[in-house]
GURO-473323 format. One record per residue (C-alpha): x, y, z; residue number from 1. Coordinates in steps of 0.001 Angstrom, whole numbers, plus 500000, padded with zeros to 6 digits. Layout:
% residues N
X, Y, Z, NUM;
...
This chain:
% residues 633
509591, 372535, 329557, 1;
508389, 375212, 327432, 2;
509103, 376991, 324247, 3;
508962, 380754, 323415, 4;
507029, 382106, 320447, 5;
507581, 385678, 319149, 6;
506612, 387418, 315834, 7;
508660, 387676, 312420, 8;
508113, 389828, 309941, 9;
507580, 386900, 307357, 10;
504259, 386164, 309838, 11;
506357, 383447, 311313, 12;
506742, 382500, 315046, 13;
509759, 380466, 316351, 14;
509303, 377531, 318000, 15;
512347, 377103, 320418, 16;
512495, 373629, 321506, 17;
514944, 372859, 324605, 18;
516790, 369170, 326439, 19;
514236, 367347, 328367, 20;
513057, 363609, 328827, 21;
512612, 361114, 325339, 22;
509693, 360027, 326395, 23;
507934, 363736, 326018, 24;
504516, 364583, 324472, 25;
502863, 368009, 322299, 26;
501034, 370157, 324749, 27;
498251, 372667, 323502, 28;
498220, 376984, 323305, 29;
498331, 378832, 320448, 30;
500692, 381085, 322116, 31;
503146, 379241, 323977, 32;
503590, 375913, 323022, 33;
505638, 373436, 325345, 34;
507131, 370368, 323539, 35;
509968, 368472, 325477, 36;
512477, 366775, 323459, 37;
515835, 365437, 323338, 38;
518398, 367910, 321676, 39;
516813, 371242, 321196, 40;
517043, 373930, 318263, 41;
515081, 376875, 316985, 42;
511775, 376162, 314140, 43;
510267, 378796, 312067, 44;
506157, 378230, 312325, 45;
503212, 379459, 311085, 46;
500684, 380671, 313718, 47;
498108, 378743, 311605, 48;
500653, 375034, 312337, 49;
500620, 376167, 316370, 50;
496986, 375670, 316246, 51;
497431, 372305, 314226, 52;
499710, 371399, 316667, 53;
497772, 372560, 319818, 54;
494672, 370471, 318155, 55;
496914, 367405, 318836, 56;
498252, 367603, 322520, 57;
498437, 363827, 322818, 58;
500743, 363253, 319640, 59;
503683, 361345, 321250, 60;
507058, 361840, 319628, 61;
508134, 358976, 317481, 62;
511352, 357143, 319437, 63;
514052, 355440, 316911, 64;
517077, 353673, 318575, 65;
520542, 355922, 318488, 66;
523472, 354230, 315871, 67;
526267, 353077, 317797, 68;
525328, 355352, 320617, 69;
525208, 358151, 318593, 70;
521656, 360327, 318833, 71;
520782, 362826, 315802, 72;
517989, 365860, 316339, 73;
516448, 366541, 313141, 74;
514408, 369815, 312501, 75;
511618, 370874, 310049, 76;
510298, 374590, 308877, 77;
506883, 375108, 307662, 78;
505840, 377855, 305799, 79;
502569, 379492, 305096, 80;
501840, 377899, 301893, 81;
504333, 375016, 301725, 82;
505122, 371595, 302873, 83;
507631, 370754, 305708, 84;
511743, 371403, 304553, 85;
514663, 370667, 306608, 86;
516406, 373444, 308469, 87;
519630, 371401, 309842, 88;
520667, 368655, 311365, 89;
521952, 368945, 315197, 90;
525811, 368735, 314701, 91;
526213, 367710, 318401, 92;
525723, 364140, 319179, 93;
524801, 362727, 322360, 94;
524665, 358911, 323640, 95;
520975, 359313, 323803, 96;
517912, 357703, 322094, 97;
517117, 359860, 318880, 98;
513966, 361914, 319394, 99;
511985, 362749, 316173, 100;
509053, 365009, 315434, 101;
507798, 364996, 311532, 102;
504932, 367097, 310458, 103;
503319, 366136, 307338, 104;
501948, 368539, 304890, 105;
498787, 367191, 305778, 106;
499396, 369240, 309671, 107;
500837, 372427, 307520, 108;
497659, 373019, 305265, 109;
495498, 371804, 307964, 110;
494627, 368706, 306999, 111;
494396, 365607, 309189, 112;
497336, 363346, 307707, 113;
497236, 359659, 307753, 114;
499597, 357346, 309339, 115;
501242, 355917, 306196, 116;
502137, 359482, 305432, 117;
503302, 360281, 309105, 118;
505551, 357456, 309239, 119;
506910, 358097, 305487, 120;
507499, 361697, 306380, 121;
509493, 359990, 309500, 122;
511625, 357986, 307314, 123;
512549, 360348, 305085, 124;
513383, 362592, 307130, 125;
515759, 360436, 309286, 126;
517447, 359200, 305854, 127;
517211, 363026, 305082, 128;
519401, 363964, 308454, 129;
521743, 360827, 307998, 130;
522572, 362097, 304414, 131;
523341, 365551, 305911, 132;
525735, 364226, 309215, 133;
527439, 362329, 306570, 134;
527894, 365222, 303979, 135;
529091, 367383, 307157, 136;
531391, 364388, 308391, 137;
533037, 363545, 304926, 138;
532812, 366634, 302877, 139;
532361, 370123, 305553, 140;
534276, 369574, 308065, 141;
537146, 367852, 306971, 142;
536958, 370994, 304294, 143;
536833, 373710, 306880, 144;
539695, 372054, 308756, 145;
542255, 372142, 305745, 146;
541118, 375589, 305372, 147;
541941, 376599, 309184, 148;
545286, 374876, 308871, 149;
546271, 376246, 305730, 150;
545367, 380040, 307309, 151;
548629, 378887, 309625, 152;
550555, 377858, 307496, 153;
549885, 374026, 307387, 154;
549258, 372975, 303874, 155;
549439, 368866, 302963, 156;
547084, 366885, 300235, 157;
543164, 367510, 299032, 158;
540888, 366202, 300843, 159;
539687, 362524, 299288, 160;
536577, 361423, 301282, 161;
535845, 357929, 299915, 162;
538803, 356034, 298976, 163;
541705, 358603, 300312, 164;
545285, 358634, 298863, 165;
545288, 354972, 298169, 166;
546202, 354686, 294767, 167;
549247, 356997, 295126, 168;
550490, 355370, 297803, 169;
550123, 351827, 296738, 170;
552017, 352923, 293498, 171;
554819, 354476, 295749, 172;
555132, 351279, 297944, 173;
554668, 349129, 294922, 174;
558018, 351080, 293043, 175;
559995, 351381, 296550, 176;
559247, 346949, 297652, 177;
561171, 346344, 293941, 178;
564239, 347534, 295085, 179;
567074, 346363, 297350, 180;
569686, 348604, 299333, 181;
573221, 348081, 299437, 182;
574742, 346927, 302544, 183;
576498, 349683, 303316, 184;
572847, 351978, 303069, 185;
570797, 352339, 305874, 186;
567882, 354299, 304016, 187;
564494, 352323, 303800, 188;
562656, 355039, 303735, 189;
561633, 354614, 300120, 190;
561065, 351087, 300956, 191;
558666, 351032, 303532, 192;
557517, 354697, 304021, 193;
557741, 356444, 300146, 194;
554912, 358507, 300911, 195;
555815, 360344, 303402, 196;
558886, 361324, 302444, 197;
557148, 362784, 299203, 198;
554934, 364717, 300782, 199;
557346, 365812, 302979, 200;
559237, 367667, 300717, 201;
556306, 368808, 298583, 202;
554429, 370476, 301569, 203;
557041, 370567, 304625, 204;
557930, 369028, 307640, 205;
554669, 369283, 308877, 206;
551342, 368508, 307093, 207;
548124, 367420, 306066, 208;
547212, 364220, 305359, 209;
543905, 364282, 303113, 210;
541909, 361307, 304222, 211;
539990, 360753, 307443, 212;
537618, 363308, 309246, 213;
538825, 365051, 310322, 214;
542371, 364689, 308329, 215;
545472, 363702, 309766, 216;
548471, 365655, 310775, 217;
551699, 364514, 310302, 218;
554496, 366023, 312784, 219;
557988, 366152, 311568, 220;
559216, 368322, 313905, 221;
561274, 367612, 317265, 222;
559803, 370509, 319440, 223;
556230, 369417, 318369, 224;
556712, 365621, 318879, 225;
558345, 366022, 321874, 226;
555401, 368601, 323557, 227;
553306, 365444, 322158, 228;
555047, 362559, 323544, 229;
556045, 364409, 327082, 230;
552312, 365277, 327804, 231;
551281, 363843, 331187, 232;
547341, 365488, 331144, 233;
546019, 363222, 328395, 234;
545717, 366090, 325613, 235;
547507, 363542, 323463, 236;
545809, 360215, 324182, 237;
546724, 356479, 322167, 238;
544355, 355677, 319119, 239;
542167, 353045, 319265, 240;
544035, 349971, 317637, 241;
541024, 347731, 316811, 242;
539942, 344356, 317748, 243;
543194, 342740, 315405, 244;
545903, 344767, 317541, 245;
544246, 343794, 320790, 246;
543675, 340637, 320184, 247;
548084, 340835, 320079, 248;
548468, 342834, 322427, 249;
545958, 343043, 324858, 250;
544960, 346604, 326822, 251;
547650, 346522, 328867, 252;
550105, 349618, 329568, 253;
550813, 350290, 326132, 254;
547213, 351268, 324994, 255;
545237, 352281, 328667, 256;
545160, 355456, 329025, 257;
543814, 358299, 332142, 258;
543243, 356393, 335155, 259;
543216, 352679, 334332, 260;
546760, 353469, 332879, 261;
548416, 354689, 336385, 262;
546462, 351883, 337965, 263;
548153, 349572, 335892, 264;
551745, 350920, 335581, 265;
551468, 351114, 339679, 266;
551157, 346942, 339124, 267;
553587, 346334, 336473, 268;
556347, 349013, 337159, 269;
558015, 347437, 339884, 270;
558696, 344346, 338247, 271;
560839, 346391, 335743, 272;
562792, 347934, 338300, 273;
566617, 347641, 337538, 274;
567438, 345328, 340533, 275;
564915, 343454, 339743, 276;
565800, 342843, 336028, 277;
569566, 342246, 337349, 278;
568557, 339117, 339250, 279;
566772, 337986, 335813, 280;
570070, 338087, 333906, 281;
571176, 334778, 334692, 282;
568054, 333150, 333161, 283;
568966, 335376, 330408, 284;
572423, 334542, 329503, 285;
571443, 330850, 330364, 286;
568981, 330432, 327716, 287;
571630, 332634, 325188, 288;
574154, 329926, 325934, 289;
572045, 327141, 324847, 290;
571724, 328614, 321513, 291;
575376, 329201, 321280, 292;
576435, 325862, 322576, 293;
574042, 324465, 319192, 294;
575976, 326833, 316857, 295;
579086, 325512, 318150, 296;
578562, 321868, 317448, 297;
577445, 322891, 313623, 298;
580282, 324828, 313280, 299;
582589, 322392, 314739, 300;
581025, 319416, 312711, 301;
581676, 321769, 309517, 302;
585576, 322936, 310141, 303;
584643, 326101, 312173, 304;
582727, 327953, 310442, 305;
578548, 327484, 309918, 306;
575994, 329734, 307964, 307;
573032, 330556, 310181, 308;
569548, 332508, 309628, 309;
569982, 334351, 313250, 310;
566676, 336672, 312425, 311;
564649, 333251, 313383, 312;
566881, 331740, 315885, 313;
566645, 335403, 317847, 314;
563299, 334889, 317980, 315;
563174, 331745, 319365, 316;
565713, 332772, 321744, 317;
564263, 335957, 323176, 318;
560531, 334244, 323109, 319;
562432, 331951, 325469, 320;
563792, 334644, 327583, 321;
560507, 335655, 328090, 322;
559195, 332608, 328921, 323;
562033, 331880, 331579, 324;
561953, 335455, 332961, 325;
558052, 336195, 332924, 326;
556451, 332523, 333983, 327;
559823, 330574, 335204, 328;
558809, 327518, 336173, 329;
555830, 327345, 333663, 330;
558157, 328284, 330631, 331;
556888, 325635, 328522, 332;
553257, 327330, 328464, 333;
555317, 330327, 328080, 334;
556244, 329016, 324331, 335;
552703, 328436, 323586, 336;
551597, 332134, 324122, 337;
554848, 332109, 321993, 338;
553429, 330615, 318838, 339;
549978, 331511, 319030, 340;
551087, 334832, 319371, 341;
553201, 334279, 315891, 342;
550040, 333782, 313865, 343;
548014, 336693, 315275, 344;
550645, 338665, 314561, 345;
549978, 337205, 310819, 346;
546693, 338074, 310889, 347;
547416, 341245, 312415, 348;
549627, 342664, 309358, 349;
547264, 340845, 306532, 350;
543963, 342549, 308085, 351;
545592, 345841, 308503, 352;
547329, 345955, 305132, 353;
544477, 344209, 303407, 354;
543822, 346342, 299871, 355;
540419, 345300, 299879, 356;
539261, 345565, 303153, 357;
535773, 346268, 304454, 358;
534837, 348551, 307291, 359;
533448, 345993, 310013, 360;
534782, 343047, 308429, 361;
536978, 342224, 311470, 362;
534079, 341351, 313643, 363;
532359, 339191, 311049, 364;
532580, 335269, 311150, 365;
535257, 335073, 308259, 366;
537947, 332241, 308855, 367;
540236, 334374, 309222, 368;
538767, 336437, 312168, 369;
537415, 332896, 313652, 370;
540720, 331428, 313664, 371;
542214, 334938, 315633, 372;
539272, 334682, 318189, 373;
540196, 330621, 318671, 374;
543881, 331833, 318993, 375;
542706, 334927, 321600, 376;
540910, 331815, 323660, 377;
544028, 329446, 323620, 378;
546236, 332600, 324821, 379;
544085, 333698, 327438, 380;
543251, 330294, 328195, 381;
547117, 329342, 328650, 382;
547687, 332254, 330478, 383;
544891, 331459, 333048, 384;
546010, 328298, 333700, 385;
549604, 329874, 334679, 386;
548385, 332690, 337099, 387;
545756, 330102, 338772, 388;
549060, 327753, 339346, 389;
550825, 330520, 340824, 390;
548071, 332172, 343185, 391;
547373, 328562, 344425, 392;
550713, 327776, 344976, 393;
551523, 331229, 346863, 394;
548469, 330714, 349119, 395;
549822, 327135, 350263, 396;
552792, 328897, 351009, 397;
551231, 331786, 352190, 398;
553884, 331649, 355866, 399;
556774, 332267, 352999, 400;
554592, 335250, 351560, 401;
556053, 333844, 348057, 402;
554486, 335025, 344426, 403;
557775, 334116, 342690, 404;
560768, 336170, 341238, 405;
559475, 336257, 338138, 406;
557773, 339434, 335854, 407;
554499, 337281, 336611, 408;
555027, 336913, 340450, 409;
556669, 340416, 340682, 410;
553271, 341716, 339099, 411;
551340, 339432, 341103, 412;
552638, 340381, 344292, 413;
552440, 344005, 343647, 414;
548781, 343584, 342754, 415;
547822, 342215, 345656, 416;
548456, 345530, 347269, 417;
549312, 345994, 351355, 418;
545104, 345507, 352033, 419;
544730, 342431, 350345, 420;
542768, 344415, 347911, 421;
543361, 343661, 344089, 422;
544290, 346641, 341892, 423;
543662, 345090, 338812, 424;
541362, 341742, 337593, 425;
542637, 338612, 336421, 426;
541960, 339799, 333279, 427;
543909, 342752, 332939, 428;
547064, 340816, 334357, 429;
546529, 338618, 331496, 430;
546327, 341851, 329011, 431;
549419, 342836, 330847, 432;
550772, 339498, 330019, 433;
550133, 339786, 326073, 434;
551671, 343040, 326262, 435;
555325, 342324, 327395, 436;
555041, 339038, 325849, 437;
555187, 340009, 322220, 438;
556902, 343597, 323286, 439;
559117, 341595, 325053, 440;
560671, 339241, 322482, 441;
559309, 340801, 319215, 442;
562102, 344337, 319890, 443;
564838, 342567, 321187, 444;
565140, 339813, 318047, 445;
564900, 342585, 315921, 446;
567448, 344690, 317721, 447;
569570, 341774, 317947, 448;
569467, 340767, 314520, 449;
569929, 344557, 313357, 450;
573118, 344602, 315392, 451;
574320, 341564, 313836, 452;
573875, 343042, 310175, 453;
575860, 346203, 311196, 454;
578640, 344568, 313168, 455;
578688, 341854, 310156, 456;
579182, 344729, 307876, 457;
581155, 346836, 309888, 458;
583927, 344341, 311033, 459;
586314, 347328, 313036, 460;
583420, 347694, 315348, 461;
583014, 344260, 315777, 462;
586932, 344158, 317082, 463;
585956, 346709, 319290, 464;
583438, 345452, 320957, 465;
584984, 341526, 321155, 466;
588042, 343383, 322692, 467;
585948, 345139, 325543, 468;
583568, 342291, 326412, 469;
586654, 340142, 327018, 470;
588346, 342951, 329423, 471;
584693, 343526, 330901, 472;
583652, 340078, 331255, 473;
586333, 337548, 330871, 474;
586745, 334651, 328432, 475;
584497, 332416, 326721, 476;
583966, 330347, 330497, 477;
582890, 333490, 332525, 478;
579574, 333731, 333738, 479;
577956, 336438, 332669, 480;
576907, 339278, 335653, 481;
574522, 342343, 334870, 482;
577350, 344716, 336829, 483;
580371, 343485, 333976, 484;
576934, 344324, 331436, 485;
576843, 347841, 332679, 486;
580333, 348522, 332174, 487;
580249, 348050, 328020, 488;
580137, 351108, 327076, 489;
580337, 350663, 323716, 490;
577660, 347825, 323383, 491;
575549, 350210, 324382, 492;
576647, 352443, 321715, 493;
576120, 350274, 318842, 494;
572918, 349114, 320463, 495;
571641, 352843, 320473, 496;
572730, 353320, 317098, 497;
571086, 350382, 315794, 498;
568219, 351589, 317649, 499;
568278, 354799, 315618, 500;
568891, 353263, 312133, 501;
566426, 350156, 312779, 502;
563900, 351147, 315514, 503;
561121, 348270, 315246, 504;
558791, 350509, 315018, 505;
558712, 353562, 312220, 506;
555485, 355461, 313217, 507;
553531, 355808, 315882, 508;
549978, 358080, 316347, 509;
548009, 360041, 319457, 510;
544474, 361530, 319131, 511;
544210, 365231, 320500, 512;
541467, 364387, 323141, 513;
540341, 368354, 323235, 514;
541471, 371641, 321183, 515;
545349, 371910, 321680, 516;
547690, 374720, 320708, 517;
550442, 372600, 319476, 518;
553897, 374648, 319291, 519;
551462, 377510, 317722, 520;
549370, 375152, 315509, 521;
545834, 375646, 316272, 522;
544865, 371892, 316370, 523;
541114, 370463, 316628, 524;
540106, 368168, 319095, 525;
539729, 364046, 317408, 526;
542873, 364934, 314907, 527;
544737, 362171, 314786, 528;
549283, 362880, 314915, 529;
551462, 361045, 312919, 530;
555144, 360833, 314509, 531;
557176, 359153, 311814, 532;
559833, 357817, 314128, 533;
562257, 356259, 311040, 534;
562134, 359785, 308876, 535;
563067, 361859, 312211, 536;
565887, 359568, 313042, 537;
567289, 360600, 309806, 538;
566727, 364453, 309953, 539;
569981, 365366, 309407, 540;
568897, 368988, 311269, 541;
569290, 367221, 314117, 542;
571754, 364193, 313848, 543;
574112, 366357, 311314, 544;
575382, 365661, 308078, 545;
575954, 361682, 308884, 546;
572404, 360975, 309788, 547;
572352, 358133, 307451, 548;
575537, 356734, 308554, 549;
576677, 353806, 310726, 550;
578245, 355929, 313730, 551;
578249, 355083, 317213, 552;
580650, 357543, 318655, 553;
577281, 359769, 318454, 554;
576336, 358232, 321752, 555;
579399, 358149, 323341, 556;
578332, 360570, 325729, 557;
574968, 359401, 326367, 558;
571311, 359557, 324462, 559;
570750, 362920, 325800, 560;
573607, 364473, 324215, 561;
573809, 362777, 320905, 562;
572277, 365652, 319615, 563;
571406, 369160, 320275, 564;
568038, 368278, 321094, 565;
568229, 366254, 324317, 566;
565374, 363873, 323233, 567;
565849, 362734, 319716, 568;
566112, 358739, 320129, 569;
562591, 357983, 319781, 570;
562853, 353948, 319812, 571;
561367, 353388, 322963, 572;
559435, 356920, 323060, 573;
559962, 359550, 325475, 574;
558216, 361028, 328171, 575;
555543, 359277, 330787, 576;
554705, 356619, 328326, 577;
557936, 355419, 327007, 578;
558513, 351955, 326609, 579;
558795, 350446, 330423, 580;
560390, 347332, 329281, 581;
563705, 349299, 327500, 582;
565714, 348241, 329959, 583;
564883, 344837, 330007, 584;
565587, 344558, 326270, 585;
568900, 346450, 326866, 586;
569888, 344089, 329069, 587;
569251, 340697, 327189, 588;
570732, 342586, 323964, 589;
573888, 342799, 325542, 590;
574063, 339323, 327625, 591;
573472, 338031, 324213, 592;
575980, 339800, 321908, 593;
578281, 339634, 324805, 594;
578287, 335924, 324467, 595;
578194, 335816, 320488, 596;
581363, 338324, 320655, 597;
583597, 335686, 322845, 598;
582862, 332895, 320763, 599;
582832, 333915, 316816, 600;
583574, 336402, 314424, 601;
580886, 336745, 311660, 602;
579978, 338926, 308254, 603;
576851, 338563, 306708, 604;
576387, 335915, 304106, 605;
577010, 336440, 300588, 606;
572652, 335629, 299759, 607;
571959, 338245, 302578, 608;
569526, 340450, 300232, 609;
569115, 344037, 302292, 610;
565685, 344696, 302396, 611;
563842, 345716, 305654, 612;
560098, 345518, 305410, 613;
557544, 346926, 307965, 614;
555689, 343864, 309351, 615;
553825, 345739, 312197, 616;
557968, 346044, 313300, 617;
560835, 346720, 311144, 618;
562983, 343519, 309758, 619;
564784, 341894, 306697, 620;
562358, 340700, 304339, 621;
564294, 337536, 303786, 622;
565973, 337065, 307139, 623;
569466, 337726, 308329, 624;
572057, 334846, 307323, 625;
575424, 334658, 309101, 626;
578378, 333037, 308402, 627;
579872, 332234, 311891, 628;
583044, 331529, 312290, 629;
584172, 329791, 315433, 630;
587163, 331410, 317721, 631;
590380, 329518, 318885, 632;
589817, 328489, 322624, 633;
C-alpha cells in the first residue's frame, strides 16, 4: 500500500494515505512513503517530517476500539515551522477498529518526542475528532439539510440541537390536556397532537421538524404518504422502536423488515386468511356472550337498566378473544400474557413520555427497567410453555398431522414448511405471538368502545343498525355466523367511520433507508417521516367539508371510494405492510356489537367526561360509562 508524494508551491508534499489492514506499520523513503491504514485521506507534509518519518519505519499505529461500531479517521498537517493541526475528521464511518497516527511536535521540528507526549498528542487528538463528528452531527449537517429543503420549498422550525422543541410543545400539550370536548366534537387534535397542527398552519402541510440529525419531516400530504406507505423495495423502512416497544411487542411482522419480514409474513399470513378467521367466529361470539349474559343479570337485578365502564370490560373481553382464538385450549396462559402485557404497556408510555429522561437509561438496572425485563421473562416464559405443549402434543399425534385450529397451530403448522424444515425459530414465533397479542386485543377494545360512544351519542344510527342485525341475524337466541356478519353493511360503516374519527393510533414514522425523490422532494437518506394519521383523517381536502363530522354514509360505497383519493383510511395502513390482522378485528367488532345491538339500547352516561388521550393508542382518559338499558324479550 503506498502513498504518492508530489510538490506544492508552499514546499509541501502530500501524503495520500489509502484503506488497508489495522494492524499496518510506517515504512521508510524520503520520496514515497507507504503507510497502510484504515480510512484514508490526503496530509500536507514537509519534506523535512518524511525524513522524520522514514527515520522511524517500525512506529506501529496506535489501535483504539471503534464506539458502538462506529470507526473515526483523524488527520494531522504539519507545517514547516509549526506543530501538528487538524485538517478534518473522516465524515464516513465504518464498523471498523479506529486507526490513529499522531505526530508530536517533537517529529515536526525533528526532535525525538517522548512517550508521555505521544500518547497525550493521541488523546487529544481523538477528543479533538470526537468534538468535530459531534459539531458536524448536531450543528452542520442538520444545518445544511434545512437549507437544501428550504431551496424546495420545505420550510418547518430552527434547528435546536440539545434539548429540541420541548418546551413549546410541553406548553401546547400542557394548555390542550386542560380541556374537555363536547360530545358531539370529534376534534382531539388540540388535545393530544397541538403541535402539529400549529406548525402546520405556520409552515404548510409539509415540514420540518427542528430536532434530530438529521431533522424530521413531517408529511401531510396524501400523494406523498401514500408513495411512502405503498413502497414494496424498502426505501421507506420502520424506525427502530427501542428496547421498551419490543419488549411489548416483540420483532414480529410489524417491525421486521427486508427479508426476515417476507419470511415471517409467509408463516403468519395464512392463519389470517378469511376462511380461516370465519371458523374462529364462534369462539368469538362465545366469549362476547358471556360478557353480555353478566350485564344482563345487573341490569335485571336493577329494573333493566345498569351503568357500565365498557372501555375496561372490552378489554377484558377481546384479551379473551385472543386467548380463545390464538392458544384455545391453553387460554388461561393466554390471560397471563394478558396482564403482563398491561404493565409493559405502562412502562412503555411512562419511559417514552418521561420529561426527564436520559439517553441509555432504558438499559440501566433502574426498577423500573428490571421489573419490564422480569415481565419480558414471564411472557416469553408463558409463551414457551404453550408452543412446547402444542409441538409435543402434535408429534404424539403426528398420524392426524394435527397443530390445532388455532392462530398458534395455524402458524405452527405453516412453519413447519412441506420439508420439515423450520422457517422461523421458536423465538420469533414467540415475537410473533407478542405482536398479535397486544395488536390483537389492544385495537379492537378501542374500536369497540369508540363505537359505543358514537352510537351512544348518535341514537338514529343506533336504530339503524339494531334494525339490520335483527333482519341479518335473527333475534336475541340466534347464533351468530360470520356469513349473516358479512351481510351488515352498515356495521361496517360505522365501524369505518369510527375508524377514521378514533384510529388507535395517530402517527406513525419510516426512515428513508437511501436518497429518495419523494413526490419531487429531494429527501436524504436516515430522515426520519412523520405520517400524522389523526390530522389527515380530518383534511377536509380530502373528506370534504364534514371531515369532522359523525357520517357513515361516506363509506357506503366502500373505503376506496369514500373519497377522491382511493386510499385515505389510514387505520390499519395501506400498502404491503398494512395491518394483517384488520380483518380479524373487523370481524370480532361486529360479532360483538351485533350481540350488544339485540339485547340493549344505551347513551353514554351523564359523568362520561370526553377526553381521548394518546396512551401509545388513542382512548378516553377516564373510560367510557354506559347506561344499558335492557330490551323486552
Amino acid at each position: 500500500m503506498t502513498t504518492n508524494m508530489s510538490k506544492s508551491s508552499d514546499s509541501r508534499e502530500t501524503l495520500l494515505l489509502r484503506s488497508a489492514p489495522e494492524s499496518s506499520k510506517i515504512s521508510q523513503k524520503a520520496s514515497e512513503i507507504s503507510c497502510e491504514v484504515a480510512v484514508g485521506r490526503a496530509v500536507p507534509v514537509t519534506a523535512k517530517l518524511a525524513s522524520q518519518l522514514s527515520a522511524r519505519r517500525n512506529q506501529s499505529l496506535s489501535t483504539l476500539p471503534a464506539r458502538d461500531g462506529v470507526a473515526e479517521w483523524l488527520l494531522v498537517s504539519v507545517g514547516t515551522e509549526q506543530p501538528p493541526r487538524l485538517v478534518s475528521p473522516a465524515l464516513s464511518f465504518r464498523p471498523a477498529p479506529l486507526a490513529f497516527m499522531s505526530l508530536t511536535p517533537g517529529m515536526a521540528m525533528g526532535g525525538g518526542g517522548g512517550g508521555v507526549g505521544l500518547v497525550a498528542a493521541a488523546l487529544a487528538a481523538v477528543a479533538a475528532t470526537w468534538l468535530w463528528a459531534a459539531l458536524v452531527r448536531l450543528v452542520w449537517r442538520p444545518y445544511a439539510t434545512a437549507r437544501a429543503f428550504a431551496r424546495q420549498g420545505v420550510r418547518g422550525l430552527p434547528h435546536r440541537p440539545f434539548r429540541g422543541h420541548d418546551k413549546e410543545v410541553k406548553a401546547m400539550l400542557a394548555a390542550g390536556s386542560g380541556e374537555t370536548l363536547d360530545r358531539g366534537s370529534h376534534d382531539f387534535i388540540p388535545r393530544v397532537m397541538p403541535h402539529y397542527r400549529a406548525w402546520m398552519s405556520r409552515y404548510g402541510k409539509v415540514f420540518l421538524l427542528g430536532s434530530g440529525s438529521p431533522p424530521s419531516l413531517c408529511v401531510g400530504k396524501f400523494d406523498m404518504v401514500n408513495r411512502i406507505l405503498s413502497d414494496r423495495t424498502g426505501l421507506y423502512a420502520k424506525v427502530n422502536p427501542g428496547p421498551v416497544i419490543l419488549a411489548l411487542l416483540g420483532m414480529g411482522l410489524v417491525l421486521t423488515e427486508g427479508e426476515d419480514w417476507a419470511r415471517h409474513r409467509r408463516v403468519v399470513h395464512p392463519a389470517f386468511a378469511m376462511d380461516k378467521l370465519k371458523m374462529m367466529t364462534g369462539a368469538m361470539a362465545a366469549c362476547a356472550a358471556e360478557v353480555i349474559r353478566a350485564w344482563e343479570a345487573r341490569a335485571a337485578a336493577a329494573g333493566g337498566e345498569v351503568t357500565v365502564e365498557v372501555g375496561e370490560q372490552f378489554a377484558e373481553l377481546t384479551a379473551d378473544v385472543i386467548s380463545h382464538t390464538a392458544f384455545g385450549s391453553s387460554y388461561r396462559q393466554g390471560k397471563e400474557v394478558f396482564l403482563a402485557q398491561r404493565e409493559l404497556q405502562v412502562i412503555a408510555f411512562t419511559s417514552i413520555y418521561n420529561p426527564s429522561r436520559v439517553p441509555g437509561m432504558q438499559y440501566a438496572p433502574t426498577k423500573s427497567n428490571m421489573r419490564r425485563w422480569k415481565l419480558e421473562r414471564k411472557v416469553r416464559d408463558t409463551l414457551m410453555a404453550v408452543i412446547d405443549e402444542r409441538l409435543a402434543a402434535a408429534k404424539e399425534a403426528a398420524a392426524t398431522g394435527g397443530y390445532g385450529s388455532d392462530l398458534l397451530g395455524l402458524m405452527l403448522e405453516a412453519n413447519a414448511g412441506e420439508d420439515g424444515k423450520r422457517l422461523m425459530s421458536m423465538d420469533e414465533i414467540i415475537d410473533e405471538c407478542k405482536t398479535f397479542f397486544f395488536a390483537g386485543h389492544e385495537t379492537t377494545s378501542h374500536l369497540l368502545t369508540w363505537a359505543m360512544f358514537l352510537l351512544g351519542t348518535h341514537p338514529e344510527w343506533q336504530q339503524r343498525l339494531r334494525e339490520e342485525v335483527l333482519r341479518e341475524c335473527g333475534g336475541a337466541e340466534a347464533p351468530i355466523s360470520a356469513d349473516a356478519l358479512s351481510q351488515l353493511k352498515l356495521v361496517t360503516m360505522v365501524l369505518y367511520e369510527t375508524l377514521r374519527l378514533y384510529g388507535p393510533v395517530t402517527l406513525t414514522a419510516r426512515r428513508a433507508t437511501a436518497d429518495a425523490d419523494l413526490c419531487g422532494v429531494k429527501v436524504p437518506k436516515g430522515t426520519s417521516l412523520l405520517i400524522p394519521f389523526a390530522i389527515l383523517h380530518r383534511d377536509e381536502e380530502v373528506w370534504g367539508a364534514d371531515a369532522g363530522e359523525f357520517n357513515p354514509l361516506r363509506f357506503r360505497d366502500g373505503v376506496r371510494r369514500a373519497t377522491a383519493h382511493p386510499n385515505a383510511l389510514l387505520s390499519f395502513s395501506i400498502g404491503p405492510r398494512s395491518c394483517i390482522g384488520q380483518d380479524f378485528a373487523m370481524l370480532e367488532a361486529k360479532a360483538t356489537l351485533a350481540l350488544i345491538l339485540r339485547r340493549f339500547t344505551f347513551e353514554v352516561a351523564p359523568e362520561y367526561v370526553h377526553a381521548p388521550a394518546d396512551f401509545l393508542t388513542l382512548q378516553p382518559l377516564q373510560g367510557l360509562p354506559v347506561v344499558l338499558k335492557l330490551l323486552d324479550p
